[in-house]
N, C-alpha and C positions, 0 to 999 in steps of 0.2 A: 971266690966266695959265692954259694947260691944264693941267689935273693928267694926272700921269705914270698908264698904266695900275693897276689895283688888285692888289696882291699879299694872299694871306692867309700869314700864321706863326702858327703850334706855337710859342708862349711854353713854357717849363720850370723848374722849379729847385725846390730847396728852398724851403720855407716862409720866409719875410721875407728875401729878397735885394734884393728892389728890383725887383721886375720890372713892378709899375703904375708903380714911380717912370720906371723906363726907358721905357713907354709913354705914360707924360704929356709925358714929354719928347719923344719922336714925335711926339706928338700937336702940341707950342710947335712943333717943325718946319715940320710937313708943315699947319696949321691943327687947332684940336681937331676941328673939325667934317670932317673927312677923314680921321678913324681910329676903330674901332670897336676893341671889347676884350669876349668871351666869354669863360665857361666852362664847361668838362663837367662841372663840379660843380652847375651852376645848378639844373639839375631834384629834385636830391635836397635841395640846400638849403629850395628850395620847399615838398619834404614832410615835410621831418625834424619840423616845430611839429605838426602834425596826428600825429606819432607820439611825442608826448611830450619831442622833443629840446630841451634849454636849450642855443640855440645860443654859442659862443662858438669862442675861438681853443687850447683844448687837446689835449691829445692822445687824451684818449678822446672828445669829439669829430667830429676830424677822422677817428678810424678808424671814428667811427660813418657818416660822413657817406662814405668810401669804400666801406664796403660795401656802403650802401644804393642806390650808383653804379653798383656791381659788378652787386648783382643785379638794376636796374631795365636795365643792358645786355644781361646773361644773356637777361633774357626780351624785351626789347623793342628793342633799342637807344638806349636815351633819351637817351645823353649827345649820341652821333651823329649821331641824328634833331634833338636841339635845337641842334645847331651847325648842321648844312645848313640849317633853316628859317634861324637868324637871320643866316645869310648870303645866301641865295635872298631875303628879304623885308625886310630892315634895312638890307641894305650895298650898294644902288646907288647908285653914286657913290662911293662910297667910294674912297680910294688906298691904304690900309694897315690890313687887319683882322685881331687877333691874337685866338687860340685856344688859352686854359690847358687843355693838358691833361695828365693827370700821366701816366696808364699808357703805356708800349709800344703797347699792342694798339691800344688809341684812335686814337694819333696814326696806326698801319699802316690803320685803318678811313677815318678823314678823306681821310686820304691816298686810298683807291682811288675818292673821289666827284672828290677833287682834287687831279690828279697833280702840279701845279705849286706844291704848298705848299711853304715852307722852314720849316726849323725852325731853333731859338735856345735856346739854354740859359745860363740868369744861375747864376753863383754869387759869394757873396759870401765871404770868410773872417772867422771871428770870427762868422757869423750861429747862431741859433738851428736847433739840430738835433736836429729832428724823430724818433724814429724808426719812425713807422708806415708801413707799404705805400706809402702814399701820395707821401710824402717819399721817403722811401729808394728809390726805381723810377725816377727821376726821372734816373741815373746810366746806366740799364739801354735806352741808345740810344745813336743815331752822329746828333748835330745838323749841321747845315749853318753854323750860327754858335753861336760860344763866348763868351760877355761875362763878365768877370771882376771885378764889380764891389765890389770889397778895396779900390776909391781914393776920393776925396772926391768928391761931391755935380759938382762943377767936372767931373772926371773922369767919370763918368757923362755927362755933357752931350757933352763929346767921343766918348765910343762908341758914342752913340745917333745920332752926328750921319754918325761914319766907317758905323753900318749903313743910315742910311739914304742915305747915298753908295756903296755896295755893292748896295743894293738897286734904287737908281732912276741907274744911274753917266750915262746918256743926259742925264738931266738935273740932276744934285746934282754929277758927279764935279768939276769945277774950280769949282762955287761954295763960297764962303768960309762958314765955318759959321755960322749968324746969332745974334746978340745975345736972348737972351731973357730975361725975370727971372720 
């Protein structure tokens, strides 16, 4: 089978929506080994232990681990520089590589290396909210897809299935959605 050309997406949302869940599910789609999954956070995660950080899921944190995102962009562009390499050098071949990134400006920087990206935003209701920069900025754009994912696990499977019927319709539009567990 040919794989349909490689799209990159701007992943978005709040913190625990399900937005690996929806990319794993991509991944049952399209084969796992044909989708890649980044983030702009990775570089700061990397340095936060050498500055003393006890990493975890809180909210002081996640605000530590934005700002130190902030200012390794300010002087270097690190989140941007490390998204371009690990698509320049990781994702030939690839058909579907998605790109966490939380701020505005980021996804407007990705975007001028690569004008064909689309962007997705997951929200879930009822989830964990956040309120640092980080989460809360996440609102402060126009996405090119909305996933609304307030329904069950089941449901998820079918939204993941209609974007990547959206995204690749040449070749997904009139196949039937596949059985996966």
């Amino acid at each position: 089978m040919r794989l349909p050309t490689r799209k990159i997406v701007v992943i978005n949302g709040p913190a625990e929506v399900g937005k690996d869940t929806f990319i794993g599910i991509c991944g049952k789609f399209l084969g796992k080994q044909n989708v890649k999954n980044y983030s702009s956070i990775e570089p700061a995660k990397k340095a936060a232990p050498t500055l003393g950080c006890q990493y975890d899921q809180g909210e002081k944190t996640r605000d530590f681990l934005k700002r130190l995102k902030d200012l390794s962009d300010e002087f270097w562009e690190c989140s941007t520089n490390h998204l371009r390499n690990s698509i320049e050098k990781k994702c030939q071949g690839k058909v579907l590589v998605f790109l966490h990134i939380r701020e505005p400006y980021n996804i407007d920087k990705i975007k001028a290396y690569y004008p064909e990206i689309l962007t997705c935003h997951i929200n879930r209701i009822g989830s964990t909210m956040f309120n640092n920069p980080a989460d809360t900025s996440t609102w402060g754009y126009e996405y090119d897809f909305y996933i609304d994912n307030s329904g069950t696990l089941g449901d998820l499977h079918v939204l993941a299935w209609e974007f990547i019927q959206k995204l690749y319709p040449d070749k997904f539009q009139t196949a039937e959605m596949p059985t996966v567990s």
